[in-house]
N, C-alpha and C positions, 0 to 999 in steps of 0.2 A: 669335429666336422659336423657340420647341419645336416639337419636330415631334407635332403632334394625332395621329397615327397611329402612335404607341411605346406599347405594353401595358407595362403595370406587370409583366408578367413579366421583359421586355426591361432594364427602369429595373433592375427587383433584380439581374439578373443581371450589369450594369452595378457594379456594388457590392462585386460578389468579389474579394477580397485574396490578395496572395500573399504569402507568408512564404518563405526561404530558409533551411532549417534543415540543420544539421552531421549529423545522421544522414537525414534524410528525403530532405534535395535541396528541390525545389520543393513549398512546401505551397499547397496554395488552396483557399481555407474560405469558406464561404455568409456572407452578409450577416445573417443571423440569429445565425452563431456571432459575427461582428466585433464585434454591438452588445452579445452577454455581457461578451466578452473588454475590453469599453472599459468594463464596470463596476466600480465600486471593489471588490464582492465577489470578482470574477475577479482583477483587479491586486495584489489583497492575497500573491498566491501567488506574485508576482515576488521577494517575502521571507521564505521557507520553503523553506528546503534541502532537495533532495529524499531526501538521504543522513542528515540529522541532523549529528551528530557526526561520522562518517565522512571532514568536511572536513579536520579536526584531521590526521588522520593521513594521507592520500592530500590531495594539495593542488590536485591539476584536478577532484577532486569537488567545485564549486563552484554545479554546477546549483542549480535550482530546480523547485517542481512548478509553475511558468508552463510551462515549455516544454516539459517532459513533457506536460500537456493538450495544449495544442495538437496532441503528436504521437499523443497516444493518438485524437482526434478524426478523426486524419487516417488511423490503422491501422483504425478503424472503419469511417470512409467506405470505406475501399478493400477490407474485408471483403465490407460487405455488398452493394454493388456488384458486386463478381465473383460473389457469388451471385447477382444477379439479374439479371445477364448471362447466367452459364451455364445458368442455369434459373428461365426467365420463369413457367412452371407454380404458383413458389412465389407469385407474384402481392406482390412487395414493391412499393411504391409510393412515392412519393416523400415521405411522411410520413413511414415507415417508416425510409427512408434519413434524413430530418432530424434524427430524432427518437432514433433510434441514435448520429448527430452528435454531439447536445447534451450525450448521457450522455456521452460518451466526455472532451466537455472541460470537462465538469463532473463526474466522480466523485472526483475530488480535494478538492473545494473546503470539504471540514470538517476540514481536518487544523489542527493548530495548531505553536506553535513547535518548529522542528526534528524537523518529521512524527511518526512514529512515536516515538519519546522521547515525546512530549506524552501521547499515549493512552493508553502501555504502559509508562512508566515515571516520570514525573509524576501523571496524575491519579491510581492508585493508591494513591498513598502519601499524599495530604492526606487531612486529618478531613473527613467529607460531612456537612454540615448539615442538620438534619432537614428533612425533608415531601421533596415533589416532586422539587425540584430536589437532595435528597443522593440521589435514588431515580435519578434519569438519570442522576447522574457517577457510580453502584455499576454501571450495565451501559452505559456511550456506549461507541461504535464513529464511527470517523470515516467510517464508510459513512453511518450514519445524520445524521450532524452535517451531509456535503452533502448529503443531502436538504432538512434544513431550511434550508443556508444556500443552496437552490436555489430552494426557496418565496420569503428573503427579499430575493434578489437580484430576482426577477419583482413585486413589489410594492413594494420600497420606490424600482426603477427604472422603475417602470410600463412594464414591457418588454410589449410589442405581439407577440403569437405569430399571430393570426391573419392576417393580411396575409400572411404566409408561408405559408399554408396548413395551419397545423395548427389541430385541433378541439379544443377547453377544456370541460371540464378532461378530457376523456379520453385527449388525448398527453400532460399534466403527470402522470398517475398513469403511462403509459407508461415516460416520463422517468423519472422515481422509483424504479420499479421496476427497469428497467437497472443503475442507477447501484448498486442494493440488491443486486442480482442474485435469483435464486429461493431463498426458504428450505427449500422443501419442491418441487423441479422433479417430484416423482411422488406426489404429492396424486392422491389417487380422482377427484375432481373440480376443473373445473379453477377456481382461486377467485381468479387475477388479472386486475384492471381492465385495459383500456387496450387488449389485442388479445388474440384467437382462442387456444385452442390449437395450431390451425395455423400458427402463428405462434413457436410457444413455442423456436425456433432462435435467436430474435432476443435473446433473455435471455442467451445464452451467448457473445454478444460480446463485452461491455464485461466484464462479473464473471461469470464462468464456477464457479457453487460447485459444480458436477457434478464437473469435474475438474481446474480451474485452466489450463485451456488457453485463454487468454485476451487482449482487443492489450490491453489493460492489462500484460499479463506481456511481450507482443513486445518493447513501448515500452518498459518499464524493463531489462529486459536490452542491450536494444542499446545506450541513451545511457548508461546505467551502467557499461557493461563501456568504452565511449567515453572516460568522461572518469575512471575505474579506470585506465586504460592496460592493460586487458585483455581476452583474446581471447572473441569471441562467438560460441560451435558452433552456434547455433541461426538459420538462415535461415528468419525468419517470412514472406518472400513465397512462398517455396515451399511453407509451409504454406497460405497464401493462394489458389495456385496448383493446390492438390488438393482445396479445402474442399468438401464438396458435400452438402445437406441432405437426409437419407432418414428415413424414418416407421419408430422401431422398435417392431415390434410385442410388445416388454413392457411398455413404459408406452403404447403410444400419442400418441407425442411426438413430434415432428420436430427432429431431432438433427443437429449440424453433425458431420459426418464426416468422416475424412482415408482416403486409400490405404490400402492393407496395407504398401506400401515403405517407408513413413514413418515407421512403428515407431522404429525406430532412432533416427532425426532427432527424435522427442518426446524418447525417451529421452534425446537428449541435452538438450534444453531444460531437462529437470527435472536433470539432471546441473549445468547450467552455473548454474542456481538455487543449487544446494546449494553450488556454486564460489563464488559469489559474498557466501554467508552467509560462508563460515568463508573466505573473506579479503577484506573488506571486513565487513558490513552487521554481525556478530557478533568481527571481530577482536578482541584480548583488550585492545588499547589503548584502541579505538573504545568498547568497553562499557564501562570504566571513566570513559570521558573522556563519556559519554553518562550514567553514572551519577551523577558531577560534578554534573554540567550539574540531573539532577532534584534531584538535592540541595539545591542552590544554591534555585532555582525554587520548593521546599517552604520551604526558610525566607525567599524574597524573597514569596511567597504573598498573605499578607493586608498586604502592605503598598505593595504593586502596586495600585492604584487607577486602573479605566479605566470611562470613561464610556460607557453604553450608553444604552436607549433612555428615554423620559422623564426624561433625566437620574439617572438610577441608577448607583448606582455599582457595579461589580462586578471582582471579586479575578482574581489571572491562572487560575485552579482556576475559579471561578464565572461567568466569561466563556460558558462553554460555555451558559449556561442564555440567553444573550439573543444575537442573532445580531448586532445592530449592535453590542454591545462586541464579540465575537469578531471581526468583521470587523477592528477593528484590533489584534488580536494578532497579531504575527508573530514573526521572529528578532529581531525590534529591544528584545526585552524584557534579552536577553542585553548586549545595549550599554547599558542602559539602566540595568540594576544595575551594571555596571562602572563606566561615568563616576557614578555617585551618589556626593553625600558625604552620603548621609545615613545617621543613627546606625544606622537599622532595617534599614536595608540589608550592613550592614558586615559579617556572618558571609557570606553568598549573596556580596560583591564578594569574599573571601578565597578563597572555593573559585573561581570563577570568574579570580583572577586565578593561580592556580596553573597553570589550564588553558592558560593565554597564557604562561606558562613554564615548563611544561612539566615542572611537578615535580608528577605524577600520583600519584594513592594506587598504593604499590608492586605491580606483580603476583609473585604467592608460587609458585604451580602452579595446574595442572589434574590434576582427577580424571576416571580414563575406569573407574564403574561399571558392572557389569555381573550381573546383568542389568540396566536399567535401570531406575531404582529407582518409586515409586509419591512422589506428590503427597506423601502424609504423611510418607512416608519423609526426603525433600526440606527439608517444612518444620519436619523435627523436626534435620536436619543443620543447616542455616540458623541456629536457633538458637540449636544448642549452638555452634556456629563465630562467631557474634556475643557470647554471652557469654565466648568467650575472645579477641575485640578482633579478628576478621575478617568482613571483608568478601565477602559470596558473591552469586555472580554467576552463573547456570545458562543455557548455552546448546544451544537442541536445533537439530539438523540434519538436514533428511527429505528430503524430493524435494517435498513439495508439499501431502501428506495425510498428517500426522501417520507412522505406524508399514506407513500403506499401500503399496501400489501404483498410482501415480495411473493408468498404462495400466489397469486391470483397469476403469475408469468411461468409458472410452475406446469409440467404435466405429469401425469401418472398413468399409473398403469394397474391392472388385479390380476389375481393368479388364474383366474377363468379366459381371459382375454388378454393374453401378455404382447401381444401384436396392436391396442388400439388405445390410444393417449386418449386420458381426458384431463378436466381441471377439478380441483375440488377448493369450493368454497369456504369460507372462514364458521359458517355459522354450522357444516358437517363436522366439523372436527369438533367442536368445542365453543360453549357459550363465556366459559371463564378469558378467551382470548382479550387483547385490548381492543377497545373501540375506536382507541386512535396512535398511531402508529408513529408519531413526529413531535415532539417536543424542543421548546427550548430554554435555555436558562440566560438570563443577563448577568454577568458576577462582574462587583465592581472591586476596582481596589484604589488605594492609596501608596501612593511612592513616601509620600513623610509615613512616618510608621511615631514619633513623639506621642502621648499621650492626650493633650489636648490637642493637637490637629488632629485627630484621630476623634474625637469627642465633635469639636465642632464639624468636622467632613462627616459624622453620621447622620446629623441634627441637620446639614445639609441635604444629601439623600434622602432623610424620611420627608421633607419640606418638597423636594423635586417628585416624588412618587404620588403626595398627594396631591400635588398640581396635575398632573396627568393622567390623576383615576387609576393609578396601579395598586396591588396589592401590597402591603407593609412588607419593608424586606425583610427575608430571613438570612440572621450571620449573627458573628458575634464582636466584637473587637477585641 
């Protein structure tokens, strides 16, 4: 017999799971994140590398964005927690703490096959078909794609939110918003749903577009550099550990702020980023074997047929447009063209089975222009280097914000005055800092990889560099 005297707060909390994760240790998540995480929307990200291509070439990158949510879920919770432990004034509540949760292990959930590859280097390159739907795939973002496959996880699972305590639809726009982050965080007025300006700290947890200091960014550095087999300078509890939100008075906003000692330690966060591009997420083998891969996918395209909702059919490119086919798009499309024997398939299974032995289109050099050259500049090199039978491939490398400085969006605080944000500049911390924060590489390759095409496409190249005043490239063949 039950006991008549157990509150339904007792029963849920009865509910909480624990998880044992390789970077976190012990995880334990609400009974509202378990019942996401058991939906097929959520599950689908047990097969979606969180590195893309990156597995190809480092072989314990085998992750997935499953278990990254989870942990980015769990860097939030303990964000916002410690804020509103150290400072009850801020009046966080436990919606607030829920509902930051939710985003945190659901701002992943629009990615498609092999993350980033999908959005940035597949969907670009197919033809978009008129009306609506060619008008989303000219500007998707997989920020926006989990939003809406956040909508159709709560509906087509008839997920139950208020039992939990939260208020509909004004925590699902909450939700939403997290996940998006703030487009415009200093707007005159303040024009997002969901909570207060006084509030507006809570946006800079999950997606931080102020200045990228974010547990989305703690979370992939650590398990990335984890299963990299390389080192992480960046202690995000101690960032955790100093976090304290102050009202500053040029926008009127309540900002999550670190110490003045901390300096250093961002610095290096944004350091171990740009570590992490240029040997892994940008390696010169990884972009080719990632560019493969989109190649492949462009011409397996329309011939990839997955069912969505009403029984429609839709292509691995037009997927994006209906949430139930996306939902089963994962890495599995890449097996999928491989074991085919069918006719349509057979240029996409050729590039793709190259990649499995490892006879990559050749890398030729990289160019390090200077000054860094302009968009146009770029796509008028692109072309002329295509119509002499190479392949270019441009990769930038910043800290975080383009050509910026991402401290300079940064506030602080000191232990004399822990009530009053300032900024500190690049030349207080440290003169060894860099003096420029954005670079790029041009790396060229060659699809004949033979010995003399190889020979004459160099002798080509170094003839095209000196006609344009470039530096001699550096590679080998």
């Amino acid at each position: 017999m039950s006991d008549s005297s157990e509150t339904p707060q007792k029963k849920l909390k009865m509910d909480l799971k624990v998880f044992n994760d390789p970077i976190h240790g012990t995880v334990e998540l609400h009974p509202l994140l378990i019942k996401i995480i058991d939906t097929p929307q959520f599950q689908r990200l047990r097969n979606i590398k969180q590195l893309g291509g990156v597995y190809f070439v480092y072989p314990g990158a085998s992750h997935n964005r499953f278990e990254h949510s989870i942990g980015v879920a769990h860097l939030a919770g303990q964000l916002v927690e410690a804020l509103r432990t150290r400072q009850p004034e801020l009046d966080i509540n436990d919606r607030d703490v829920l509902c930051v949760k939710i985003a945190g292990l659901c701002h992943d959930l629009g990615h498609g096959p092999f993350s980033h590859l999908y959005d940035k280097m597949f969907i670009p390159k197919v033809p978009y078909p008129p009306g609506p739907l060619g008008d989303k795939m000219a500007k998707w973002k997989h920020e926006e794609a989990s939003v809406e496959m956040f909508d159709h996880l709560v509906k087509s699972t008839n997920l139950e939110m208020e039992p939990y305590g939260l208020i509909l639809p004004e925590d699902m726009d909450f939700i939403k918003k997290l996940i998006e982050g703030l487009s415009d965080p200093n707007a005159v007025q303040w024009p997002y749903n969901g909570r207060s300006m006084e509030k507006s700290f809570l946006y800079e947890i999950v997606a931080n577009k102020t200045n990228g200091i974010d547990v989305d960014k703690f979370e992939y550095f650590a398990r990335d550099c984890y299963h990299l087999g390389m080192k992480n300078n960046f202690d995000h509890l101690r960032f955790i550990q100093f976090a304290r939100v102050i009202k500053v008075e040029k926008d009127g906003l309540n900002h999550i702020c670190s110490r003045d000692k901390e300096v250093g330690n961002l610095y290096d966060m944004f350091y171990t980023r740009n570590c992490l591009h240029r040997r892994a997420y940008q390696h010169r083998v990884n972009k080719i074997i990632e560019y493969m891969i989109a190649e492949a996918f462009v011409k397996a395209d329309e011939h990839i047929k997955i069912e969505g909702s009403g029984g429609k059919e839709f292509t691995l490119s037009t997927a994006i447009g209906d949430m139930e086919a996306y939902t089963k798009l994962t890495d599995h499309v890449f097996e999928q063209i491989l074991n085919s024997s069918s006719a349509d398939l057979a240029e996409a299974k050729e590039i793709l089975e190259k990649i499995i032995s490892r006879k990559h289109y050749k890398f030729l050099c990289e160019i390090k222009p200077e000054p860094i050259p302009t968009k146009e500049e770029i796509g008028e090199w692109e072309k002329e280097l295509a119509a002499l039978d190479f392949i270019v491939l441009v990769s930038t490398f910043d800290y975080g914000m383009k050509d910026k400085d991402p401290i300079k969006n940064v506030y602080f605080y000191n232990k004399i005055n822990p009530d009053i944000a300032f900024k500190i500049t690049k030349d207080q911390v440290s003169k060894l800092l860099p003096a420029c924060f954005s670079e790029q590489l041009i790396r060229v390759y060659s699809k004949k990889t033979d010995d003399q095409s190889l020979k004459a496409a160099r002798q080509n190249l170094d003839q095209w560099c000196e006609d344009k005043g470039l530096p001699n490239p550096q590679g080998t063949l």
